[in-house]
N, C-alpha and C positions, 0 to 999 in steps of 0.2 A: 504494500500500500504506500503511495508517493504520495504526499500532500499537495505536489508541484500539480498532480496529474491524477485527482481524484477519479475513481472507479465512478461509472452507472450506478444509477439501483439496480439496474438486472446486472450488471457485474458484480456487484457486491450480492445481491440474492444468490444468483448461482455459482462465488463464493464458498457463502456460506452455507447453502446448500451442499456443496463439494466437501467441507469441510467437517457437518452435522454427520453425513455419511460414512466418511473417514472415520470419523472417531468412535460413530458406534453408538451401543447402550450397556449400558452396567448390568449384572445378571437379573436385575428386577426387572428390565425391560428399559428404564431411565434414560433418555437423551445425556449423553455426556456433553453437548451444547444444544440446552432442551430448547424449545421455539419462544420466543416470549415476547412477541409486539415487536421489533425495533431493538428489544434492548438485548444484544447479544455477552451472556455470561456464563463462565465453564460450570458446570454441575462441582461441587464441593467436593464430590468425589474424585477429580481429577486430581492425580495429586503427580508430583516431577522428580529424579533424583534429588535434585536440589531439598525440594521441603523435606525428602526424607534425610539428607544430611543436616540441614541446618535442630531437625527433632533428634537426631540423636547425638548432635555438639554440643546442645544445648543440657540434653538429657545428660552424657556423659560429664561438662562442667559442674553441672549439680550436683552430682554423685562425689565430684572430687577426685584426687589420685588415686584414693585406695580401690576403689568400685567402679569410678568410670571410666579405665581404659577399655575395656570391650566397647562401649559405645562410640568412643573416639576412632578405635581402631573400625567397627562397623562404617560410622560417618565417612571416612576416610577411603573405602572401599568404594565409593560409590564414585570417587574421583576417576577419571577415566582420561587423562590429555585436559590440556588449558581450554576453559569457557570460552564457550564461541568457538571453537579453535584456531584462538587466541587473536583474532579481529572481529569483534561485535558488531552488530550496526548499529549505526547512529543511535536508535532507542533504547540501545543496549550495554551503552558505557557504562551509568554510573552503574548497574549492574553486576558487570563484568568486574569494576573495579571492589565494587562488594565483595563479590565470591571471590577473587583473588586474597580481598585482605583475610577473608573467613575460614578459608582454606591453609593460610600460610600460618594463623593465627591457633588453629587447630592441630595441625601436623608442630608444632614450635610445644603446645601443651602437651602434645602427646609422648613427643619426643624427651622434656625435662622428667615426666611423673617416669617413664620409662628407665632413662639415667639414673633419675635420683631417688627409686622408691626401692622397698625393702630388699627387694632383690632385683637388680640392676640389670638390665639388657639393653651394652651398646649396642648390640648388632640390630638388635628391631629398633630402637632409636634412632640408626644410622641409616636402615633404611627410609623409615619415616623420614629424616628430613631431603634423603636422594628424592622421594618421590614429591615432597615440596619445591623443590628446584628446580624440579619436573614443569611447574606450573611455573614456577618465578624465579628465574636463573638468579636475581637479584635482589632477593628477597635478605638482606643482609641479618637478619632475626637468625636466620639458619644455617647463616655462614658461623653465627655468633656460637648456634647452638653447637653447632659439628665441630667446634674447634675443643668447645668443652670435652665432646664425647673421646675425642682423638686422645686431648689431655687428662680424661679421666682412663683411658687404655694403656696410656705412658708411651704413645707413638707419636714422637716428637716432628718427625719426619713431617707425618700427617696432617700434623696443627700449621706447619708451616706450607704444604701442597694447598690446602683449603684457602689458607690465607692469600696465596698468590692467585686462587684461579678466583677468588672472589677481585683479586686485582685487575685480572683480565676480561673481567666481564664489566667492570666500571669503566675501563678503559674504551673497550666498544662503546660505551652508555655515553661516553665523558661526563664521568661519575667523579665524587672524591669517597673514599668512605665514611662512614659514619663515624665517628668521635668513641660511639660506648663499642662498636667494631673492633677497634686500633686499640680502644683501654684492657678488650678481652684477650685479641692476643698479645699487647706489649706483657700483661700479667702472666700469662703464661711462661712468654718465651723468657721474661727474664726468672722466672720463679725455678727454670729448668736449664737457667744459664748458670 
């Protein structure tokens, strides 16, 4: 739909008509885009990845470290490649930049309770923040985080690989990095000098 170059009403009818068919009925028989005058609105039973990640981020933040990583890790499942694939349209920025921050913000929680709770697993923390990266090469939260995980392994090498390819990707960006970035690994590397 172009606002430049509004549709007919028989192009919009048969549309939406197009569309009502597509999508079906729910097993009562229910229009999942039921007929309603004019006013076109999905059946509440439509539901998207999305809403089922943002219910179980939400649900796993509640729960806290001890109980909510199954739901994080569940949430996190549902990620599949960068929103949009990774060019939204126009009606679909600030969106895009939601799920991005929602996503990075998630995989960054899931990754600390992992690190840091009773019994520690770098390696599923490690991959959690690979597949955040996935979505936001420069997501510098993750760079922060992975540098942890490297220096809670005592793979010194690693703290400093991370650090540089977070370098080379600011570089592409003409980035500077972030201040608490630079304070994570100066703490590091001097605490291991």
């Amino acid at each position: 739909m172009n606002p430049r170059a509004p549709w007919s009403s028989a192009t919009l009818q048969n549309r939406i008509s197009q569309l009502r068919n597509g999508l079906g009925a729910d097993p009562e028989g229910d229009l999942y885009l039921p007929r309603g005058g004019g006013i076109y609105k999905l059946s509440p039973k439509v539901r998207s990845d999305w809403d089922r990640f943002i219910r179980l981020a939400e649900r796993g933040l509640t729960k806290g470290p001890s109980a909510g990583i199954p739901d994080l890790e569940a949430a996190l499942a549902f990620v599949r490649g960068v929103p949009f694939g990774g060019t939204p349209p126009a009606w679909a920025v600030a969106r895009h930049q939601e799920m991005l921050v929602r996503i990075i913000d998630t995989a960054h929680t899931l990754a600390t309770w992992l690190r840091t709770g009773p019994r520690p697993d770098t390696d599923a923390a490690r991959r959690v923040i690979r597949q955040g990266l996935d979505i936001d090469d420069s997501a510098e939260l993750l760079y922060q985080d992975w540098m942890r995980i490297e220096d809670q392994d005592g793979n010194k090498k690693a703290v400093s690989a991370v650090y540089e390819s977070l370098l080379t990707v600011n570089r592409r960006l003409d980035a500077s990095t972030e201040p608490e970035t630079d304070a994570v690994y100066e703490q590091i590397v001097s605490r291991s000098a």
